[in-house]
C-alpha positions as CSV (number, residue, x, y, z in Angstrom):
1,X,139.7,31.3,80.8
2,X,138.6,30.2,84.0
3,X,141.6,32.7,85.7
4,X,139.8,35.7,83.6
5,X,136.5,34.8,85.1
6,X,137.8,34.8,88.3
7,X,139.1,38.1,88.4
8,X,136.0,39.5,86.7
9,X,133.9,38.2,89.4
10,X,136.4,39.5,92.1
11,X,136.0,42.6,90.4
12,X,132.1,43.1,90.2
13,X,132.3,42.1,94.2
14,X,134.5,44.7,94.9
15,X,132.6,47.1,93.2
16,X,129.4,46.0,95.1
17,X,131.0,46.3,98.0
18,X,131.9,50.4,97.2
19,X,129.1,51.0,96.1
20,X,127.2,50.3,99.5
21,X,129.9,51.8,101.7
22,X,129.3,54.8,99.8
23,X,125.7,54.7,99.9
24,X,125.4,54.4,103.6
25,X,127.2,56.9,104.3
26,X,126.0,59.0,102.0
27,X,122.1,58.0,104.0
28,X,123.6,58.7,107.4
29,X,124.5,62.8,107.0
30,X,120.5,63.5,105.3
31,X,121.1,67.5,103.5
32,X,119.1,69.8,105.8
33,X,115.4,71.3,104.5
34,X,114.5,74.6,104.6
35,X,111.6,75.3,105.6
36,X,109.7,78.5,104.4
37,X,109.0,81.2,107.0
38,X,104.9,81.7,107.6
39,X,105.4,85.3,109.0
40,X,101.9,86.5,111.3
41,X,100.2,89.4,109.7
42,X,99.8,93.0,110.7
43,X,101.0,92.5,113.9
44,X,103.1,95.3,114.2
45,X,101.7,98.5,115.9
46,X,99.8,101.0,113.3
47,X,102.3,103.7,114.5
48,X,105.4,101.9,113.4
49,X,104.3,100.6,110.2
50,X,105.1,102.3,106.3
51,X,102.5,104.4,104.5
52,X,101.8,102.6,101.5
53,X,99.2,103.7,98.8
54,X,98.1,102.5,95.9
55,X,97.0,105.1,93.2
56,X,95.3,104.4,89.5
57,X,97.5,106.7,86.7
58,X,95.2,108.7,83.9
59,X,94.6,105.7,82.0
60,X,93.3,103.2,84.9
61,X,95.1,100.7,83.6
62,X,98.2,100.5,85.9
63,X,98.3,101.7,89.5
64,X,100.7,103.3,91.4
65,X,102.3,101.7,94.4
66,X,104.1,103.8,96.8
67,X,106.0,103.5,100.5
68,X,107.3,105.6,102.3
69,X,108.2,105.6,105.9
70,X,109.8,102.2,105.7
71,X,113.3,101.1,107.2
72,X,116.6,101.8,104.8
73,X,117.8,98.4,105.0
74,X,117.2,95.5,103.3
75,X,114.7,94.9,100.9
76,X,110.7,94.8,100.4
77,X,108.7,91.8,99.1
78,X,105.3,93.2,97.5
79,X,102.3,90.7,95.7
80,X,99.4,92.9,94.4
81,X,96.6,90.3,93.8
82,X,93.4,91.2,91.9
83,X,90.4,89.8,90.1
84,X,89.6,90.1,86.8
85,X,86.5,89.1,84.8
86,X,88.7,85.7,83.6
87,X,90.5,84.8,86.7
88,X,92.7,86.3,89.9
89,X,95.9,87.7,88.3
90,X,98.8,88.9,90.3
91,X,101.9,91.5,90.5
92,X,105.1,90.6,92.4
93,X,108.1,92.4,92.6
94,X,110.9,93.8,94.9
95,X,111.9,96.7,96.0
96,X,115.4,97.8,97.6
97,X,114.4,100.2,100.5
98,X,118.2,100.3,101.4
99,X,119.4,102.1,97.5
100,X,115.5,103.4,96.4
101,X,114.7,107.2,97.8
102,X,111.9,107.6,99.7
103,X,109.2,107.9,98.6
104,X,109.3,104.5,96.5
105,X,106.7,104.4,93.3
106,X,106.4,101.6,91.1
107,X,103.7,101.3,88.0
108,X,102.1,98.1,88.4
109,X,100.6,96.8,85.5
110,X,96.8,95.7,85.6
111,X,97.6,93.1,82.5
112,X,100.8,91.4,80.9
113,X,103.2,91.8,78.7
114,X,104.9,89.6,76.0
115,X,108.4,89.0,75.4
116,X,108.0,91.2,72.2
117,X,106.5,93.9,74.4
118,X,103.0,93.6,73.6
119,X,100.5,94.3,76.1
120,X,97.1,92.6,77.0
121,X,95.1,94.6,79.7
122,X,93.0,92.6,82.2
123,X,89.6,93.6,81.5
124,X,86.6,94.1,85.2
125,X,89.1,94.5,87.5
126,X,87.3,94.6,90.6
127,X,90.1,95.1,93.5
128,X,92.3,92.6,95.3
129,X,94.7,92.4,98.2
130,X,98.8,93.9,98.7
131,X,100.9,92.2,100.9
132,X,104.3,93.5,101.6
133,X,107.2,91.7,103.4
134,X,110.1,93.1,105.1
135,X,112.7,92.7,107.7
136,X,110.2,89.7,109.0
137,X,107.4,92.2,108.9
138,X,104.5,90.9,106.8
139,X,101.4,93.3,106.1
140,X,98.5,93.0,104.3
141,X,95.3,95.1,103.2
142,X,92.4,94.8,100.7
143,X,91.8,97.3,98.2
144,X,88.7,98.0,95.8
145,X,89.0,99.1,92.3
146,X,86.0,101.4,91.4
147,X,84.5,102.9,88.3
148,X,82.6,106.3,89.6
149,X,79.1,107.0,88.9
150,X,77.2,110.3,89.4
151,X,73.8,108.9,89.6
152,X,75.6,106.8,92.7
153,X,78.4,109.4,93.9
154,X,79.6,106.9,97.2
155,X,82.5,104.9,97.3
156,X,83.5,102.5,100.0
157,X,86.2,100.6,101.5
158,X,86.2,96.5,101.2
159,X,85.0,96.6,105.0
160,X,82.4,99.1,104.5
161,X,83.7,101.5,107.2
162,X,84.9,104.1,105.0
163,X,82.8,106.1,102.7
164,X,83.4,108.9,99.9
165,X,80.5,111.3,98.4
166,X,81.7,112.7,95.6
167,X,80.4,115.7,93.8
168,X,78.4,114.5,90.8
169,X,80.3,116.9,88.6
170,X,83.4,116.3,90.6
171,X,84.6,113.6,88.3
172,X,84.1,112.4,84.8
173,X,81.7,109.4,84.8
174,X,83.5,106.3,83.9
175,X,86.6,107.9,86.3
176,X,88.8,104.8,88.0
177,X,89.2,105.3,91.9
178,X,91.4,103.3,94.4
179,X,90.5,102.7,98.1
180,X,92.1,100.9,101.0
181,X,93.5,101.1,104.2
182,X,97.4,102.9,104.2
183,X,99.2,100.0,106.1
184,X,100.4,103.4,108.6
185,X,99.9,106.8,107.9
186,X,103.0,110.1,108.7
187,X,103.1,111.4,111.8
188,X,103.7,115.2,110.1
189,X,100.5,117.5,112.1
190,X,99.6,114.9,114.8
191,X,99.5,115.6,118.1
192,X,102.6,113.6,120.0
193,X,100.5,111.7,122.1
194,X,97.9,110.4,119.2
195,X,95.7,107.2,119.7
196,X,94.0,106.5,116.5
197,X,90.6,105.1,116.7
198,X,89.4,104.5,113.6
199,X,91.5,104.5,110.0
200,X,94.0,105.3,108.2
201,X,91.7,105.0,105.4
202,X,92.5,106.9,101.6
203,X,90.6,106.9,97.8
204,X,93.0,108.0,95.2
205,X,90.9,108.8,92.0
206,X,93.0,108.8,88.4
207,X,92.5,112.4,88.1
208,X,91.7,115.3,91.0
209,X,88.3,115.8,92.3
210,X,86.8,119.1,91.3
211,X,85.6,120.7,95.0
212,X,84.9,119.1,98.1
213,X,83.5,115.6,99.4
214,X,82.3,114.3,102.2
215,X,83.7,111.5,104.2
216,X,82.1,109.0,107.3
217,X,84.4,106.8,109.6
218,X,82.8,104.1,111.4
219,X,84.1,104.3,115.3
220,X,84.0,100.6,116.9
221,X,81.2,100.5,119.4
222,X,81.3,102.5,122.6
223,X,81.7,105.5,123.8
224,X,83.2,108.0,122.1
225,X,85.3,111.1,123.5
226,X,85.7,113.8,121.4
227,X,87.0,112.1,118.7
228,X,88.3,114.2,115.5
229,X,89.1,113.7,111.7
230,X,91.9,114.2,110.1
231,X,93.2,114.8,106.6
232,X,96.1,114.3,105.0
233,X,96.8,117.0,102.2
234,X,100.3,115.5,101.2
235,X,102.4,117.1,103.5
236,X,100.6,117.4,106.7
237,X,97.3,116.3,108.6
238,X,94.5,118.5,109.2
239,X,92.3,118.5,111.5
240,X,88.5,119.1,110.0
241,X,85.5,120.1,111.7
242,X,84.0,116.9,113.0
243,X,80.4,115.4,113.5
244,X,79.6,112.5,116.0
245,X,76.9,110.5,114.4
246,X,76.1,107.0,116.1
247,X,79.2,105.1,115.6
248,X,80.3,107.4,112.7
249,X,82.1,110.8,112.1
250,X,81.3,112.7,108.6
251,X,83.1,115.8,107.5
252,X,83.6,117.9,104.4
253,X,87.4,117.4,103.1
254,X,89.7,118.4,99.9
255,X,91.9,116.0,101.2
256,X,92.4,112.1,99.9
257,X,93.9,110.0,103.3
258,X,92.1,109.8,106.6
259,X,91.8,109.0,110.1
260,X,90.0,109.3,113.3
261,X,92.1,110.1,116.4
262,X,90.7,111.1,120.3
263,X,91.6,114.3,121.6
C-alpha cells in the first residue's frame, strides 16, 4: 500500500516537473503581433490618383461606384459610410483591379438585405464619406446626397466650393443628385503640362439634366492667372468659356465633372 503511494507521488512530481519545463519555454518564444497598418491619407499627387465617382441609379436607392484609372494589380479596399435618419450605416467591399475591366462599377446598396433576400432601404440619407485602399495608397472624399428643388435650383459640394444651378425644369422635383470630389480626374483633352488649381469636382443626378447649368469654382486666395474651366463630357475635357469673379470662376456647361486649371 504504502509502495503504491509512493509511486503515485513520484508520479504526480514528475508530472509537475513537465509541465513547467514546457511552460517556460513555451513563455520564452512570445507569437509575434501584427499590428494594423494606419496608412496617411491623400497624400499621393492629384495627377496620379484613380477617377472614382459615385452616381445614384433611377431609383435613388443604390449608387453607383466606379474607378477607373487605377493600377491592374492587386486589389482595392472600398468603405462607403453614410447617415441616415436612424444612425451612420456603411458599405464595404472589395474589388480585384488586377481580373475587373476598367472601368469598375459596383451597385452599392443605400439599405440591407436579409438572408431570405428581403430588402430594408435606409430612409434621409444625407451623404457620407468613401475611402478606398490600395497598393498602400489610402484616399478619402466626402460626398453629399441631395434631393433637388426648383424653388432652390443650387447644389453644393460638402466644402462649399463647388456649386450647380440647375434649370428649374431641368429635373423632376424630388430628383436624387450625388456630389463630391473625383479622387483624380483623366488626363484625355488636357494640356501636357496641366497644374490644376482648383477641383476635380462632379454632381451626378439619377437621371440627365434637360439643358445647360451653370457651375462656380472657388480658386484659393491670390492671384489668379488666366485660369480656365474644364468639363468632362465622358470622353474628353473641354475647355468652357470662363469668368474670373473674386476667388471664383462660373461658366455655362452640359457637362457633369470639373476642374480649374492655369493656362
Amino acid at each position: 500500500m504504502k509502495k503504491t503511494a509512493l509511486i503515485i507521488g513520484l508520479l504526480g512530481f514528475l508530472g509537475l516537473i513537465g509541465f513547467l519545463v514546457l511552460k517556460n519555454r513555451g513563455s520564452s518564444t512570445p507569437a509575434p503581433i501584427e499590428e494594423a497598418v494606419d496608412l496617411p491619407i491623400n497624400v499621393i499627387p492629384l495627377v496620379e490618383r484613380p477617377f472614382i465617382t459615385l452616381s445614384p441609379d433611377a431609383s435613388g436607392r443604390s449608387l453607383n461606384f466606379t474607378v477607373a484609372n487605377a493600377p491592374t494589380t492587386g486589389d482595392m479596399e472600398y468603405e462607403l459610410v453614410y447617415q441616415s435618419v436612424e444612425k451612420q450605416e456603411g458599405v464595404f467591399g472589395r474589388l480585384s483591379l488586377a481580373t475587373e475591366k476598367s472601368p469598375i462599377t459596383k451597385s452599392l446598396l443605400l439599405g440591407s438585405k436579409s438572408g431570405g433576400g428581403k430588402v430594408t432601404y435606409h430612409e434621409g440619407v444625407t451623404g457620407g464619406s468613401l475611402t478606398v485602399t490600395y497598393n498602400q495608397t489610402r484616399l478619402k472624399e466626402s460626398w453629399n446626397f441631395l434631393t433637388f428643388d426648383p424653388s432652390d435650383p443650387t447644389i453644393s459640394s460638402t466644402d462649399a466650393k463647388f456649386h450647380v444651378t440647375i434649370p428649374a425644369k431641368g429635373l423632376t422635383k424630388g430628383a436624387k443628385i450625388v456630389t463630391l470630389k473625383t479622387f483624380g480626374y483623366p488626363k484625355a483633352g488636357l494640356p501636357a503640362e496641366t497644374s490644376v488649381k482648383a477641383g476635380p469636382y462632379a454632381y451626378y443626378p439619377a437621371v440627365a439634366v434637360k439643358g445647360s447649368v451653370t457651375v462656380e469654382l472657388k480658386l484659393p486666395e491670390g492671384d489668379h492667372t488666366n485660369p480656365t474651366l474644364y468639363e468632362w463630357n465622358g470622353t474628353i475635357w473641354k475647355k468652357l468659356l470662363t469668368k474670373l469673379v473674386g476667388d471664383a470662376v462660373t461658366a455655362t456647361a452640359t457637362g457633369q465633372a470639373f476642374l480649374v486649371i492655369t493656362e
